[in-house]
Structure formats: C-alpha cells, structure tokens
C-alpha positions in Angstrom: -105.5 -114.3 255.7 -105.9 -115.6 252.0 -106.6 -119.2 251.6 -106.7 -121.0 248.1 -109.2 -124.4 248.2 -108.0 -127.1 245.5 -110.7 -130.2 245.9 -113.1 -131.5 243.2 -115.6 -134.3 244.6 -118.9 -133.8 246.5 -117.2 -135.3 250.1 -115.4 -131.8 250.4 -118.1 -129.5 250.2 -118.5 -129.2 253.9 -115.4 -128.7 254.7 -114.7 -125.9 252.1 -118.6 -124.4 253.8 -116.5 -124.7 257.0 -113.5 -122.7 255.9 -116.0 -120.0 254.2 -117.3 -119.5 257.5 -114.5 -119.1 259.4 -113.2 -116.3 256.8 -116.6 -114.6 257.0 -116.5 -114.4 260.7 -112.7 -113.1 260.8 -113.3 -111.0 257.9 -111.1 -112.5 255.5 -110.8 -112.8 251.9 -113.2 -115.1 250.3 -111.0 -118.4 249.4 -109.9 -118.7 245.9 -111.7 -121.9 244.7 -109.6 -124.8 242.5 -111.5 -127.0 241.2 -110.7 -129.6 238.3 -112.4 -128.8 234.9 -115.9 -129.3 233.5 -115.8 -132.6 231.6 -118.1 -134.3 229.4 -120.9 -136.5 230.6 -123.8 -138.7 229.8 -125.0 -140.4 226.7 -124.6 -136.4 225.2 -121.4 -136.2 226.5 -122.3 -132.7 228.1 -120.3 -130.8 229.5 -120.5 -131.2 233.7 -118.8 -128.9 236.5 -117.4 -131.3 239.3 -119.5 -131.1 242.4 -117.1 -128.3 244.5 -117.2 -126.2 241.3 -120.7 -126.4 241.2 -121.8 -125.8 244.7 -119.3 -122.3 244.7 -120.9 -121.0 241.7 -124.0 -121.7 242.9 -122.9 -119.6 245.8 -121.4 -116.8 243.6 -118.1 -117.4 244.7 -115.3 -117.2 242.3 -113.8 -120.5 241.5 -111.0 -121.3 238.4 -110.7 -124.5 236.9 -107.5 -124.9 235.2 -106.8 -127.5 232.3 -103.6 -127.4 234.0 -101.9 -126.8 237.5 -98.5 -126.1 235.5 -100.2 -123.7 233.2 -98.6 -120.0 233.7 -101.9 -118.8 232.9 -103.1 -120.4 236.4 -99.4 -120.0 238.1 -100.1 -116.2 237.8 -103.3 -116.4 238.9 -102.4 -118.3 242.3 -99.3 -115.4 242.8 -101.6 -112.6 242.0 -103.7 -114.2 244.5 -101.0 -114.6 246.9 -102.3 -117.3 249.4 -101.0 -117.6 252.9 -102.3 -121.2 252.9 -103.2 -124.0 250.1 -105.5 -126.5 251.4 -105.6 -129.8 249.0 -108.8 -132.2 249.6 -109.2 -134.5 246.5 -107.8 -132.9 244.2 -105.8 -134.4 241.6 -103.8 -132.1 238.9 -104.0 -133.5 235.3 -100.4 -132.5 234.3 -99.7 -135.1 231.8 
C-alpha cells in the first residue's frame, strides 16, 4: 500500500505519526509527504518550513513541497509515486 500525506499545519502531525505507524507495522512504503512551501518569516523575513514539513525532516522522511499542485514537475512525481490512497488534512494548494 502507498499512501501520499498532503497537510501543512502543526494539528496534523499526529495523525500523519499514526499513519507512519501503521505502514511500519504492515511493512509498507513510507508515505510520500506534501507539504506547502517554506515561506518567509519574522522581522528577517527568513525562510520557514511549515510545521508537517518540519517534523518529517526531522524524522528523515522524504517530504516535497511544491510551489504548485498543478506543476508537471510535482504531477510526475505523485504518478512515479503511484499512491493507492491520498489523504488531505489542511492542506491548501496555491494554484493561483
């Protein structure tokens, strides 16, 4: 079972913990991580990974963080993946 994650905020962390653990114990593919893209923050406007994107790296797990969800670049990457289930929690595509 492949399962792609698309959620951004710090309220779906467990949850995504949850679904790691379930593919670990039925010795599935590690989910393919969507998160939304680093934006700036702070006075310094540095750049800042949403809270999801950060807690999976900090894990080593793989996570991409497209600009777009429309972008081919990130349309191949989801059909390369080839995911037998997308689960959305919070996440909200910039496609303008």
């Amino acid at each position: 079972m492949r399962i792609a994650f698309m959620g951004s905020p710090k309220d779906v962390i467990r949850p995504l913990e949850t679904i790691i653990e379930i593919c670990k114990e039925r010795s599935w593919t590690d989910p393919l991580i969507i998160s939304q893209p680093a934006k700036p923050a702070g006075r310094k406007k540095i750049l800042k990974d949403p809270p999801v994107a950060e807690w999976a790296k900090s894990q080593n797990l793989y996570v991409t963080q497209p600009v777009k969800a429309s972008s081919d670049q990130f349309l191949d990457e989801l059909r390369e993946f080839s995911p037998d289930l997308i689960i959305t929690a919070a996440y909200v595509p910039n496609t303008f």
